[in-house]
C-alpha positions as CSV (number, residue, x, y, z in Angstrom):
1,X,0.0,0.0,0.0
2,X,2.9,2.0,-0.2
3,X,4.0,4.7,-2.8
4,X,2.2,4.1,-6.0
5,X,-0.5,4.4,-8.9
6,X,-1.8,1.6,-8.1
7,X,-1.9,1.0,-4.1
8,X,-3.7,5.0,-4.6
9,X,-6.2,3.6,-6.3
10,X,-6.7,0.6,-3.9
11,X,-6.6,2.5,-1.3
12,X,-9.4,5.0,-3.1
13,X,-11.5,2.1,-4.5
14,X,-11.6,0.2,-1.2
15,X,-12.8,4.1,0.5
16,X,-15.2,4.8,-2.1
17,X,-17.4,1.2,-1.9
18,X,-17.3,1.0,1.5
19,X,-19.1,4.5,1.5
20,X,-21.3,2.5,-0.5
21,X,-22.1,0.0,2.2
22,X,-19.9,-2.7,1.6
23,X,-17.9,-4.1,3.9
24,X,-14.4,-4.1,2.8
25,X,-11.5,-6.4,3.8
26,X,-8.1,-5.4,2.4
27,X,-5.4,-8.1,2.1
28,X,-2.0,-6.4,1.1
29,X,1.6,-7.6,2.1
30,X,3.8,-5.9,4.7
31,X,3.2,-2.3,5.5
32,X,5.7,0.3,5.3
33,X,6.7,4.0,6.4
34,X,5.0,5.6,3.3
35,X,1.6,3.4,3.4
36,X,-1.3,5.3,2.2
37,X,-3.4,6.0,4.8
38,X,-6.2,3.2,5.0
39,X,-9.6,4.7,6.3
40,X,-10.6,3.2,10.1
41,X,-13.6,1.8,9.2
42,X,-11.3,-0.8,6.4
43,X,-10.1,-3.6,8.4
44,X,-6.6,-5.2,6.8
45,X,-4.9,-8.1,6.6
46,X,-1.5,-8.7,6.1
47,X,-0.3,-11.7,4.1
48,X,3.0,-13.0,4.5
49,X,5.6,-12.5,2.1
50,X,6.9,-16.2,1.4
51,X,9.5,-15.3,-1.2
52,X,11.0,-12.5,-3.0
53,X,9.4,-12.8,-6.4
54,X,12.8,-13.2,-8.3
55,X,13.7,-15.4,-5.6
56,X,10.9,-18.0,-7.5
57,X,13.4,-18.6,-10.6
58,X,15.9,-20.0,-8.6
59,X,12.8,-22.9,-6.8
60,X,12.2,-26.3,-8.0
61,X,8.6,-26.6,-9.1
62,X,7.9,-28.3,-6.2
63,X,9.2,-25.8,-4.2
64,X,7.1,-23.1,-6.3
65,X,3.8,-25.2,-5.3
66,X,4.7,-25.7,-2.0
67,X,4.7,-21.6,-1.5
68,X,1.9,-21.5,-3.9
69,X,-0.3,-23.8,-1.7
70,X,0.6,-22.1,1.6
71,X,-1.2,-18.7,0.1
72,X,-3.8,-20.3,-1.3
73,X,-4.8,-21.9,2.0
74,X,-4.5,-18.7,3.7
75,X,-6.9,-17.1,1.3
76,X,-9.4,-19.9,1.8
77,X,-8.9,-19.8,5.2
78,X,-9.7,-15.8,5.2
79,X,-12.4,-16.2,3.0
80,X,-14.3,-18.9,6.0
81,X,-13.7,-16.5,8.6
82,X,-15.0,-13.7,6.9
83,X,-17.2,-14.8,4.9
84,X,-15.8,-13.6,1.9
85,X,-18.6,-12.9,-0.8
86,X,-16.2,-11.5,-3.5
87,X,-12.2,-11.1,-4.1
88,X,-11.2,-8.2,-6.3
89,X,-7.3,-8.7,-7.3
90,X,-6.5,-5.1,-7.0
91,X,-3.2,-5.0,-8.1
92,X,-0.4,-5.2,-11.1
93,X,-1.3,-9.2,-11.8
94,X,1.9,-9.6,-13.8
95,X,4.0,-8.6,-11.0
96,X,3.4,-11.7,-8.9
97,X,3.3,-15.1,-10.6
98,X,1.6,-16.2,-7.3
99,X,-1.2,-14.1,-8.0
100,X,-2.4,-16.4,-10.8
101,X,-2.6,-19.6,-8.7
102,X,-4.1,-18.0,-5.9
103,X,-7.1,-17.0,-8.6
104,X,-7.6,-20.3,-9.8
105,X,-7.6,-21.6,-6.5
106,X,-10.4,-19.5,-5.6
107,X,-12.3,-19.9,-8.5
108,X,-11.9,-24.1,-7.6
109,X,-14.0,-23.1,-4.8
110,X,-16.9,-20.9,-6.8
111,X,-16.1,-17.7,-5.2
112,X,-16.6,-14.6,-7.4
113,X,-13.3,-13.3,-8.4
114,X,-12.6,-9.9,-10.3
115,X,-9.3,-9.6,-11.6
116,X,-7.8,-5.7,-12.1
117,X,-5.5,-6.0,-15.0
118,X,-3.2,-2.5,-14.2
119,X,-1.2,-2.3,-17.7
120,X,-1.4,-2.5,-21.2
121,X,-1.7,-6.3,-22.5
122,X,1.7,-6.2,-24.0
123,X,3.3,-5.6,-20.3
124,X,4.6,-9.0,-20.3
125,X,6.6,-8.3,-22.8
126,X,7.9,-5.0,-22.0
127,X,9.0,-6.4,-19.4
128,X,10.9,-9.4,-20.8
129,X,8.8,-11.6,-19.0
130,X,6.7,-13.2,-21.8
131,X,5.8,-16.6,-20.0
132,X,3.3,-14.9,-18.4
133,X,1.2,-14.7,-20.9
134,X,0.4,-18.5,-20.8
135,X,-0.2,-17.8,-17.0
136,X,-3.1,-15.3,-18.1
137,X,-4.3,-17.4,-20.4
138,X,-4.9,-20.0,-18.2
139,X,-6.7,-17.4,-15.0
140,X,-8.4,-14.7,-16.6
141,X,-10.9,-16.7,-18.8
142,X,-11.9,-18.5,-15.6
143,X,-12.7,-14.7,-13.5
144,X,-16.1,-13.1,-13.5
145,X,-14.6,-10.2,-15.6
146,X,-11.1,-8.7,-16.3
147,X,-11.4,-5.1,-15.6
148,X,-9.2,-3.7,-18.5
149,X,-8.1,-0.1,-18.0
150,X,-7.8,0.7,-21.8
151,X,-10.8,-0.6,-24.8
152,X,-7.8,-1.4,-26.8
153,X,-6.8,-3.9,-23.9
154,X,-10.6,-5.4,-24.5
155,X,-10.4,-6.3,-27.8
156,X,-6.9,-7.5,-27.2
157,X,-7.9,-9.6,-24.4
158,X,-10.8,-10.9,-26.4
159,X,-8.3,-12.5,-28.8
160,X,-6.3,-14.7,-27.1
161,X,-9.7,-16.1,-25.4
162,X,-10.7,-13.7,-22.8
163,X,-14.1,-13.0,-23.6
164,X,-15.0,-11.7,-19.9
165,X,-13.1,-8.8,-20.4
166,X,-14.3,-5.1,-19.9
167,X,-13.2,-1.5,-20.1
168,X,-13.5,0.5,-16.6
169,X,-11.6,3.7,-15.7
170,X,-9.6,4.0,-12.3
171,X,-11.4,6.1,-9.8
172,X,-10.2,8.9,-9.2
173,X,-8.2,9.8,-5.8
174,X,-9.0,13.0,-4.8
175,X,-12.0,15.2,-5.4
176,X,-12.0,17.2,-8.6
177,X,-13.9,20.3,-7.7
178,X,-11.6,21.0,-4.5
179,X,-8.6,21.5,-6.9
180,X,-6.7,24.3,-7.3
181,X,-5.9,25.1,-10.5
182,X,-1.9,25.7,-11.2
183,X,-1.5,29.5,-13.1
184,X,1.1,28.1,-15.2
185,X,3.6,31.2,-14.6
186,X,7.0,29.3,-13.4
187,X,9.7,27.9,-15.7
188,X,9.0,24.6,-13.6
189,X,8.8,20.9,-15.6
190,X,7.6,18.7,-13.8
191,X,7.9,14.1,-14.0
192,X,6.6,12.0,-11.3
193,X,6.9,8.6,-11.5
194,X,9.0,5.4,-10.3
195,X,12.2,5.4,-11.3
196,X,12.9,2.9,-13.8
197,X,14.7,2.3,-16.7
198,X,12.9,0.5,-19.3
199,X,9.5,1.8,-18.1
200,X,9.7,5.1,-16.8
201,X,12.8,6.1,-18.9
202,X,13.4,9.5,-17.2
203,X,17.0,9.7,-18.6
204,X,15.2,10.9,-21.5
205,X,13.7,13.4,-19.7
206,X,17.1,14.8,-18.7
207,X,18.6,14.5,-22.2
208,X,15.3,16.3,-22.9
209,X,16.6,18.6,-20.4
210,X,19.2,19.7,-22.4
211,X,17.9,20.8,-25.2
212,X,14.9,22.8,-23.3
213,X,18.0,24.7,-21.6
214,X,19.5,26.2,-25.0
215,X,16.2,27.7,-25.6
216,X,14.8,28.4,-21.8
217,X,18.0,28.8,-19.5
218,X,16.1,29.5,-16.4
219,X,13.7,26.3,-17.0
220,X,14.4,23.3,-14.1
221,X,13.2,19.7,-14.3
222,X,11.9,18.3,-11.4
223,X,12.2,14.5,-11.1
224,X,9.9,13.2,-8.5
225,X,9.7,9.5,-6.8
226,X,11.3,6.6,-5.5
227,X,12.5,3.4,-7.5
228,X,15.7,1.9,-7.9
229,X,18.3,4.1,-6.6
230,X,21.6,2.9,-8.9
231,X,18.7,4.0,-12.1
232,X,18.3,7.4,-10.0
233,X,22.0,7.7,-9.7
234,X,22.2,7.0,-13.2
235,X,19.9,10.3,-13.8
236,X,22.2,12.3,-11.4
237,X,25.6,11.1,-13.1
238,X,23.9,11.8,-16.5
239,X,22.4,15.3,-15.4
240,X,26.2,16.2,-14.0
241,X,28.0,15.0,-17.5
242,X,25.6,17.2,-19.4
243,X,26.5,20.3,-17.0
244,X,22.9,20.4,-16.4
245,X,22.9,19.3,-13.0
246,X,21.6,22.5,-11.3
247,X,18.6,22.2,-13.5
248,X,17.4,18.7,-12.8
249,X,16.2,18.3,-9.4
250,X,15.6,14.9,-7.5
251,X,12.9,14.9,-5.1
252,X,11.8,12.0,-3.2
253,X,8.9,10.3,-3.3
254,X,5.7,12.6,-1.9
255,X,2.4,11.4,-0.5
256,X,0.6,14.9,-0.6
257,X,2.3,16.3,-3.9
258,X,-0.1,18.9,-4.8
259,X,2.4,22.0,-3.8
260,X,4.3,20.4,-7.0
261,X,1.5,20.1,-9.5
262,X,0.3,24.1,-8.4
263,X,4.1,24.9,-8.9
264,X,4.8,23.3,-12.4
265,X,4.0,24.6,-16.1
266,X,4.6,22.0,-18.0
267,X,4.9,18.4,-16.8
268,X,6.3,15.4,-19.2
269,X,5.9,11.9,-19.6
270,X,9.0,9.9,-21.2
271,X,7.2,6.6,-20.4
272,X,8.0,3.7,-22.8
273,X,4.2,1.8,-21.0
274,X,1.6,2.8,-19.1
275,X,-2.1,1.7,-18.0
276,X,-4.0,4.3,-16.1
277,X,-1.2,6.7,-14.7
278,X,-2.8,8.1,-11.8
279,X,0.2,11.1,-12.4
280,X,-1.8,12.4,-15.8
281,X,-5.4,12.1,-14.1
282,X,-3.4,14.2,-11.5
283,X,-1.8,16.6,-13.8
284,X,-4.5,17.4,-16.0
285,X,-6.7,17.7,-12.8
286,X,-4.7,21.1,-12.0
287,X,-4.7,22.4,-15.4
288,X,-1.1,21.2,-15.7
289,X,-0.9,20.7,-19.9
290,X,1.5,17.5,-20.3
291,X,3.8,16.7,-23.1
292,X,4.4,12.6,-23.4
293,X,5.4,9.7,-25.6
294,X,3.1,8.3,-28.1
295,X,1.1,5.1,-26.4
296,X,-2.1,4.6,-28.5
297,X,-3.7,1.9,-26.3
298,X,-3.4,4.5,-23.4
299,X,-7.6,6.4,-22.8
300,X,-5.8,9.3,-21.4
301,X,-3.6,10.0,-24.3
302,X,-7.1,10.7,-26.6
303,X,-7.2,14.1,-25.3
304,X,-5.5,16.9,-23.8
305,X,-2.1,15.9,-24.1
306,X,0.5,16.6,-26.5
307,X,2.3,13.3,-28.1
308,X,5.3,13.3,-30.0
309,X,7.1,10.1,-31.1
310,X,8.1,7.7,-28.8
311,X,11.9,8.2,-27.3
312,X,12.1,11.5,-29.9
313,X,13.6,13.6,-27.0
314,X,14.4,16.7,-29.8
315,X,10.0,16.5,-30.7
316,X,9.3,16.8,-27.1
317,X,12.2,19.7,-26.1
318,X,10.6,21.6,-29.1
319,X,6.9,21.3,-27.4
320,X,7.7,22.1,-24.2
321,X,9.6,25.0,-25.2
322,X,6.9,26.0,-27.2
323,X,4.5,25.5,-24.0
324,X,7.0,27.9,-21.8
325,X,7.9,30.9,-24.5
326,X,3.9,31.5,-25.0
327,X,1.8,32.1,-22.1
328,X,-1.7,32.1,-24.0
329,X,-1.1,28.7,-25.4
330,X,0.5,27.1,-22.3
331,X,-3.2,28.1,-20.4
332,X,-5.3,26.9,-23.7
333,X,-3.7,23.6,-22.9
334,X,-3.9,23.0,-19.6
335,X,-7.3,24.1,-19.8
336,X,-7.7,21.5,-22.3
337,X,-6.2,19.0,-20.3
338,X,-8.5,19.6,-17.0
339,X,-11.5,19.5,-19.7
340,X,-10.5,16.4,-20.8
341,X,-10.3,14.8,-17.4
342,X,-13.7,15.8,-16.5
343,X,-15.5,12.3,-18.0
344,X,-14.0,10.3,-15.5
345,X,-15.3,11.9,-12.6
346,X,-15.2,9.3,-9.0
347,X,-19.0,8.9,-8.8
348,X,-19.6,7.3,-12.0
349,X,-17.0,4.9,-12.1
350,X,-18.0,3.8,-8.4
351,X,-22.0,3.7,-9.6
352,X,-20.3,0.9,-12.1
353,X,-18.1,-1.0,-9.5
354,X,-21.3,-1.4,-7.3
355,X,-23.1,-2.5,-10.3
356,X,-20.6,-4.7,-11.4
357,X,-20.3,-6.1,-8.0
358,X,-24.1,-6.7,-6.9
359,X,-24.6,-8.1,-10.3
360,X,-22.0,-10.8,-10.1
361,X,-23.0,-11.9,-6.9
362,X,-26.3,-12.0,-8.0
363,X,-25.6,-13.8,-10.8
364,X,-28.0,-11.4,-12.9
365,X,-25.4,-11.4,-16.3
366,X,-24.5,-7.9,-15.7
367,X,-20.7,-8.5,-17.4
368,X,-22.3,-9.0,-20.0
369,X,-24.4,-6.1,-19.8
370,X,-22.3,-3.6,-19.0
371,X,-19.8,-5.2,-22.2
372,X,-22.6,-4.1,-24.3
373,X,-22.9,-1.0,-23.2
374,X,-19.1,-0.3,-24.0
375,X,-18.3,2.4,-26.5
376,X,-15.6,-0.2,-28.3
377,X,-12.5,0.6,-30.1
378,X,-12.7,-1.7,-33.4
379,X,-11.0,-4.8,-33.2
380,X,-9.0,-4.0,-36.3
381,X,-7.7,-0.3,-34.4
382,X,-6.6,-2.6,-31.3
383,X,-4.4,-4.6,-33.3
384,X,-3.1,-1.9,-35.5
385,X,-1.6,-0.8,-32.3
386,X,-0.9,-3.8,-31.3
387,X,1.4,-4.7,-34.4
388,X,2.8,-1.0,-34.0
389,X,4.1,-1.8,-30.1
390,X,5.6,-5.0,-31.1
391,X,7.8,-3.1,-33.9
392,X,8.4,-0.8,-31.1
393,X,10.0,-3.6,-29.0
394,X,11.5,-5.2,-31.7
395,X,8.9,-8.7,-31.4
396,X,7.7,-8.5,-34.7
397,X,7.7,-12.0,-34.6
398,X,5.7,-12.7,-31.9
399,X,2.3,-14.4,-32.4
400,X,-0.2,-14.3,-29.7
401,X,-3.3,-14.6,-31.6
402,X,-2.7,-17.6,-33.8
């Protein structure tokens, strides 16, 4: 629960429906210093961490369902003593291999099971871990519904044999109309995010950086989060080689980061994959207009952003300086942007969690219902950008659908 997109949104989700009556258990693993504060009326559980995940290639098979059995006993074991009427798998699935078992081992027993796929379908491969795409094809056709956070994801899902999968927006975490719009009037460029190489990819951002500076020497770049400090230390060594290093600041991670989002300008988004970055929601939410990386699967890319190509670090210097030098255009943007986030207000994406959630307990067909209600993307769009992402990564090759 502890410094992230995701555990936000848990922690929101988990708020919001139990305003809504439910009664909410929250399972997580250890806590931590920078936990997100869980609401008093949430009881939580803490599940021991058997192994570090990595830790698994290195286990017999035996081994591996020896640790595999252990959790799922302790989830059947929950599920008896608080009569568990529905587990949501809140979380990145693909980070834990576990995580898979422990849903067919509830769905074994017939208990309702929604599983919250946080990424774009080709995150497997992204993150050279492709054998987990036979694990998901083996649990999510056997869930209630896949909650997808992108339509592109449906359709994609929908080919390899998930045909319970459905398009629903992360909730919010924070209330729209009590925001405080930025005024856009500081040289400040703003990136918050994990720090990671392959994903996150802010030493673009600094090479970025560079170029910005020849045009807008009083600009600074703000790099904010936590994630693998010999990546961050990378940045730093990067930012110092460039002689830029009194223009990129590193700020640890934040849990009440508003003061930055008020503060920026411009923020930027050198992300090589995302699902539902809570960080954009946030950004456009103050009026903040961003610059990014094409990702065409991505629902908050449609609108109020400005792509350029992905890892073109001169196409997004030139934007940004064009955002900074021109005042009138920089507020036309952000006011674009807080427009644009305006359709996925908290209210109705709960009203469709509690639909989706009384309906499968009821067994009233509502998955279905609520698919048909989808606007879709075609089929034919989802694997145009499909086929463009694998050129991306260089998997050309690869053949999921045959």
């Amino acid at each position: 629960m502890n410094d992230g997109g995701i555990e936000r949104v848990s922690q929101q989700l988990a708020k919001q429906l139990s305003q809504k009556g439910f009664k909410i258990l929250l399972i997580t693993g250890q806590p931590s210093d920078n936990d997100y504060q869980i609401p008093s009326d949430i009881e939580r559980v803490i599940l021991p961490h058997f192994e570090d995940e990595y830790e698994l290639n290195y286990k017999s098979w035996e081994e591996i369902q020896q640790i595999v059995n252990q959790q799922s006993i302790l989830m059947m074991k929950l599920q008896s003593q608080f009569n568990i009427k529905m587990f949501i798998c809140q979380h990145c699935m693909h980070w834990s291999t576990r995580n898979y078992y422990a849903i067919q081992s509830l769905k074994r027993n017939n208990i309702p099971v929604i599983a919250v796929d946080h990424n774009f379908f080709l995150y497997p491969l992204c993150s050279e871990e492709k054998h987990l795409f036979e694990f998901t094809k083996v649990a999510y056709p056997i869930v209630d519904t896949v909650i997808c956070l992108s339509r592109v994801d449906v359709q994609l899902w929908k080919k390899v044999g998930v045909k319970n999968a459905m398009y629903m927006p992360n909730p919010l975490t924070f209330d729209l109309e009590q925001i405080q719009l930025s005024k856009l009037e500081t040289k400040n460029i703003i990136l918050v995010g994990r720090f990671n190489r392959r994903h996150k990819q802010q030493h673009l951002a600094i090479m970025m950086m560079k170029k910005v500076l020849e045009e807008e020497p009083d600009a600074v770049l703000q790099l904010i989060g936590s994630g693998f400090e010999d990546y961050k230390e990378e940045c730093r060594q990067l930012a110092l080689e460039l002689g830029i290093q009194n223009s990129v600041q590193f700020v640890d991670f934040q849990a009440d980061i508003e003061a930055y989002y008020r503060n920026a300008s411009v923020m930027v988004m050198t992300s090589a994959i995302e699902g539902f970055p809570m960080v954009l929601v946030e950004s456009k939410s103050y009026g903040v207009p961003t610059v990014a990386f094409e990702l065409d699967f991505c629902e908050l890319w449609q609108e109020g952003i400005t792509a350029v190509p992905k890892g073109d670090t001169d196409a997004m210097a030139r934007e940004v300086v064009r955002l900074l030098q021109n005042q009138t255009f920089r507020l036309e943007k952000g006011m674009e942007a807080r427009k644009a986030v305006e359709k996925f207000r908290t209210e109705d994406t709960i009203n469709k969690w509690v639909r989706l959630i009384t309906g499968i307990i009821d067994g009233n067909g509502v998955v279905k219902q609520m698919q048909a209600e989808e606007e879709k993307v075609t089929e034919e769009r989802a694997v145009e950008i499909y086929q463009k992402e694998l050129k991306f990564w260089g998997q050309e090759d690869l053949r999921l659908f045959d």
